[in-house]
N, C-alpha and C positions, 0 to 999 in steps of 0.2 A: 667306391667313388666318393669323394669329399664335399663339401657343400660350396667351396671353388668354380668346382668344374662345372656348377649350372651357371646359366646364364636369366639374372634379375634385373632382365629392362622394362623398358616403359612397356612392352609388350605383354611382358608377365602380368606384372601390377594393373596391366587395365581387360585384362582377361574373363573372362565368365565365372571363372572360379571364386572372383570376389562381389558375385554378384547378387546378393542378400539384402535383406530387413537389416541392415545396421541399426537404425533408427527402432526398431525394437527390441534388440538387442541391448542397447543402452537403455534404453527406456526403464525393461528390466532390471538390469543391473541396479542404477539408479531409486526407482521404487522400492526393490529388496533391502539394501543397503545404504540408504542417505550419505553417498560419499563427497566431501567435499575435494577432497584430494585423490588423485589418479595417475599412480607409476604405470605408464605400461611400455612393456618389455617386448619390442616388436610388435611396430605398427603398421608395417607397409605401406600401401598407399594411402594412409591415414581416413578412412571411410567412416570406423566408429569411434575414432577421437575424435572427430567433427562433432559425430553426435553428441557425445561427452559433456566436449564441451559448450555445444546449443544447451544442453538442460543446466549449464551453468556450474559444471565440472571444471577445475583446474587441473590440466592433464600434463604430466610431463610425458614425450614421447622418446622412445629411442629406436634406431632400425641400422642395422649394418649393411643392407640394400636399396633402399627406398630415399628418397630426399622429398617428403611432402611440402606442395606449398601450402603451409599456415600461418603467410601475413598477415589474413584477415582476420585472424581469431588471437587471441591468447594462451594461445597454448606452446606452450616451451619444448622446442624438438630437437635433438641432438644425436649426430651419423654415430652411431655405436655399434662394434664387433660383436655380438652377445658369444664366442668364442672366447674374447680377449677376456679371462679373469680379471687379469689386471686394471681395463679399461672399464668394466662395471664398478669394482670398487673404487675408483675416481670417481664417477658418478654419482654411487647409490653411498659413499659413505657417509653417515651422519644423516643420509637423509628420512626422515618419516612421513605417511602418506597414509591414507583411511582404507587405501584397496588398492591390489596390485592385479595387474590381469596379463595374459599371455594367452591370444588365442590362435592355435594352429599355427603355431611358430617353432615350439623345439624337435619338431620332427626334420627341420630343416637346418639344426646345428649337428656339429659334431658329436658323435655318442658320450666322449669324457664328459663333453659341459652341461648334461642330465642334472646333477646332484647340485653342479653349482649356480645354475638359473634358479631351481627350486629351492636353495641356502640363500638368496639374494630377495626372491621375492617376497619368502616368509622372515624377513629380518629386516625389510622395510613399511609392512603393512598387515594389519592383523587379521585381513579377507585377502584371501587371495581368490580371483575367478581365470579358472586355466581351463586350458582343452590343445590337444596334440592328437596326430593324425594315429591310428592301432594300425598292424600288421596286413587287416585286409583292405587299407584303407593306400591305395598305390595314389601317386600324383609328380607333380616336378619337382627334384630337388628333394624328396621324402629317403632321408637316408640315416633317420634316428628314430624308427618305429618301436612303439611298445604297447602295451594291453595298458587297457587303466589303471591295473593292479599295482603295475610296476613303478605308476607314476605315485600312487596311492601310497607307496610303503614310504618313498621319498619325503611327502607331505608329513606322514605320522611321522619318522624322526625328527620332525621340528616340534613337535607337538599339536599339530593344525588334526581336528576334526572336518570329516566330509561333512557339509552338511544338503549340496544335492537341492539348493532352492532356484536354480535357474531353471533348469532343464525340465522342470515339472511344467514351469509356465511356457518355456521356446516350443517346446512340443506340439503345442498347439495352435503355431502360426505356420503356414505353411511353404511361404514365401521365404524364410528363415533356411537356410541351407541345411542339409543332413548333418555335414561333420561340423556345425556348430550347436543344432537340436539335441544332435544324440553324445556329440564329445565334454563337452562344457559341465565341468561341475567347482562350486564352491567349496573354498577351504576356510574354516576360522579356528584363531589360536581357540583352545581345548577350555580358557578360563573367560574367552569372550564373551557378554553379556548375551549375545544372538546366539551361539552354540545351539545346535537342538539335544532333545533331550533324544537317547537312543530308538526306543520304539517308532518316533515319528519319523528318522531320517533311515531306518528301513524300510517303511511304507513306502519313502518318498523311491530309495535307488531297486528296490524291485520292480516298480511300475518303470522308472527310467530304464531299465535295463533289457525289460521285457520289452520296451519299444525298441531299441535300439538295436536289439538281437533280432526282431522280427522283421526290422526295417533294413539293417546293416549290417551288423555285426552280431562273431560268437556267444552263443546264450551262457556258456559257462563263466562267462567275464564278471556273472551279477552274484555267483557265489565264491567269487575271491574277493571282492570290493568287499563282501558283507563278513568272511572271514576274521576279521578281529575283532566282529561283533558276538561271534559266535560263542565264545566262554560267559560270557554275563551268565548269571542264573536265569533272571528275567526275559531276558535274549529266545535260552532254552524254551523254557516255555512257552514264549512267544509263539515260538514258531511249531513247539509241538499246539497249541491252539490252528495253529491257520492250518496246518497240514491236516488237522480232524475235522475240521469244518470245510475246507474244501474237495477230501473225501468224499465226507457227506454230500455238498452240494451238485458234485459231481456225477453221483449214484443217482440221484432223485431228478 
């Protein structure tokens, strides 16, 4: 079934499903990353572009379903296909932006247009904050499902590192929806000054993933994410360290 055949009315968009802490969810975003500028790539009913731009974000929005009214704000919103190739590159070409974000939207495009949302977003902004619905994760219109890995290898052929600083701190609001707590992680280009350094951004996607497997979702998810972390020398070690130490702790 195609992403046609659901039907995105006023009914959808004012639904329970979008009914979350926007307003800490930007807050985050915001605090992590000082972004002055903000692409975001389906907006729906424009709930956390609002927030955006209350903290004084300049957002440009786009949605191929949704027409938000943002008279009152300044924030730049434009009816966009996110299927149409064509019509993103009108849009996004030439343009540059401090952070791009996409949340819980490409599960609701066509499977082709996987590669090319994630070529558009890391080619206008060197953060990108994404989150897409996984396999056990059923809802309206969910008819581009994949595990995070999948989305994860996409990101590394741009050269974007996870670096996994949202979801550490959403986790702990509770009023923040699941598939925005446990989906959402950050990407930054690989030479970004914010980039983490290895060791900390496995701390950070073990603890995320261990919630999100025990809250939601499959536990195996958090050793494919870490997967091309795993040849480092340092990496090795690492983890033979935590694996003998929590032996231990475990025995005693």
């Amino acid at each position: 079934m195609t992403q046609a055949a659901f039907d995105y009315n006023s009914e959808y968009f004012t639904s329970e499903i979008f009914d979350t802490n926007y307003q800490a969810i930007a807050s985050t975003i915001v605090k992590t990353y000082q972004p002055k500028r903000v692409a975001e790539f389906g907006c729906g009913p424009g709930h956390l572009t609002r927030e955006l731009a209350r903290l004084g974000v300049e957002v440009t929005a786009v949605d191929g379903y949704s027409e938000p009214d943002f008279s009152e704000s300044s924030i730049e919103f434009h009816k966009l296909d996110l299927n149409d190739e064509v019509a993103i590159a009108n849009r996004f070409s030439n343009q540059n932006f401090d952070l791009a974000i996409s949340l819980e939207v490409a599960e609701h495009l066509e499977p082709e247009t996987s590669p090319i949302l994630i070529s558009w977003m890391t080619s206008v902004a060197p953060i990108v904050v994404f989150s897409a619905a996984v396999p056990s994760q059923s809802g309206h219109g969910h008819i581009n499902l994949h595990s995070r890995d999948y989305w994860h290898r996409l990101f590394t052929k741009h050269n974007f590192v996870v670096a996994d600083r949202i979801r550490e701190k959403l986790r702990q609001i509770p009023n923040v929806a699941p598939w925005y707590r446990y989906n959402i992680i950050d990407y930054l280009q690989a030479e970004h000054s914010q980039a983490p350094e290895i060791l900390e951004v496995i701390d950070r996607l073990l603890a995320s993933e261990s919630a999100a497997s025990s809250a939601y979702y499959e536990e195996s998810t958090k050793m494919r994410l870490l997967q091309p972390y795993l040849k480092d020398p340092v990496v090795k070690w690492y983890f033979g360290l935590r694996q003998f130490t929590d032996s231990f702790f475990n025995k005693t």
